[in-house]
C-alpha positions as CSV (number, residue, x, y, z in Angstrom):
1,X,20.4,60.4,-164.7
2,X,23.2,58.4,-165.7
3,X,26.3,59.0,-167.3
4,X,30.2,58.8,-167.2
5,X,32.7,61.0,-166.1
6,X,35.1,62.5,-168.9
7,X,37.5,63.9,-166.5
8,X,38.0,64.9,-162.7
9,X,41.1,67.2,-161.7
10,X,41.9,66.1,-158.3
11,X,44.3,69.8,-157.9
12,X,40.9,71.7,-158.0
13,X,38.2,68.7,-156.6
14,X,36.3,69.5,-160.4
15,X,35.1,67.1,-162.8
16,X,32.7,66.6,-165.9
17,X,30.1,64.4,-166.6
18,X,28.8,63.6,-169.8
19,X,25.0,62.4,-169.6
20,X,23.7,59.7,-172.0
21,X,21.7,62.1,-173.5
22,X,24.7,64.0,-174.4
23,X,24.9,67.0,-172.3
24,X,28.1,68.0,-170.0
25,X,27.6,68.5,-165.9
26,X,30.0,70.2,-164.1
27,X,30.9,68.3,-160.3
28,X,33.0,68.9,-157.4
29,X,34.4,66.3,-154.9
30,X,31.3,67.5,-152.1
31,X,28.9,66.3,-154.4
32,X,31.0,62.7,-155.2
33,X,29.0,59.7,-153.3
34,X,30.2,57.2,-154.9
35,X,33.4,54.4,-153.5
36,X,36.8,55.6,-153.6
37,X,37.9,58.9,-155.8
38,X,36.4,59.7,-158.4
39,X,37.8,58.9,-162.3
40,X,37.5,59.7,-165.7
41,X,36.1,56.4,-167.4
42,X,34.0,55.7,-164.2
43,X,29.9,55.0,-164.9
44,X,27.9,57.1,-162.5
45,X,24.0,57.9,-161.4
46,X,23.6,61.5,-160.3
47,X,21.0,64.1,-160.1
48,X,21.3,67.3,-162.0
49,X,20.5,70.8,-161.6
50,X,21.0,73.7,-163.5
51,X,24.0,72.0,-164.8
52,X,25.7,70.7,-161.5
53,X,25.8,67.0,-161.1
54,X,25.0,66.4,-157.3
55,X,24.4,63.3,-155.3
56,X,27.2,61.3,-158.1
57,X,27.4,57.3,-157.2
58,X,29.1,54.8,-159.1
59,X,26.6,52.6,-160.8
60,X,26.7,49.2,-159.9
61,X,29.2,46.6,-161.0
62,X,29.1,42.8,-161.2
63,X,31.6,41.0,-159.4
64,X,34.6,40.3,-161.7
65,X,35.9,36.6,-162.3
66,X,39.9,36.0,-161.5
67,X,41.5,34.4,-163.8
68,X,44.5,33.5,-165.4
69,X,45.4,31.9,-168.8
70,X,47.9,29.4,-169.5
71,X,49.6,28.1,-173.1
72,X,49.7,24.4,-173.5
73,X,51.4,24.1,-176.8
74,X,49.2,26.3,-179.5
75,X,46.0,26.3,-177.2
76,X,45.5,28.4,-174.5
77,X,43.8,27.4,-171.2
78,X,42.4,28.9,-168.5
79,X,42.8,28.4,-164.7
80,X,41.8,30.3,-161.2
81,X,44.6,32.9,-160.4
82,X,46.1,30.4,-157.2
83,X,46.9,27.6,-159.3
84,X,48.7,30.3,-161.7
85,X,51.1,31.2,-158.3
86,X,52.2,27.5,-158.4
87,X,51.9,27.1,-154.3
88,X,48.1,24.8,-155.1
């Protein structure tokens, strides 16, 4: 299943999930797979049962783009984050 969590309460290791289909899983940090801590906000696969969310992995992300933006007069133009620090 898929879905994203709604809120993790890193005092108690709990958090929810809410499922695209609507429904609310309950998850603890031993059943968190996924990169880093989990988040509320955060996009996530898991498997559910009886209304436990185990095996919970981020879903996958593209690679983000850096980039800054510049104003040259009214227009606005962007340019890779380096040549924002001035040093390039």
């Amino acid at each position: 299943m898929q879905g994203q969590i709604i809120s993790f309460d890193t005092s108690t290791q709990q958090g929810i999930i809410l499922s695209e289909s609507g429904e609310s899983f309950s998850f603890d940090l031993a059943g968190w797979r996924g990169r880093g801590l989990p988040d509320s906000d955060v996009l996530v696969s898991f498997e559910a049962e009886n209304g436990i969310a185990r095996q919970v992995f981020n879903l996958p992300m593209g690679q983000l783009k850096a980039q800054g933006t510049k104003k040259v007069g009214s227009d606005s133009i962007s340019q890779p984050w380096y040549k924002k620090l001035g040093r390039f």
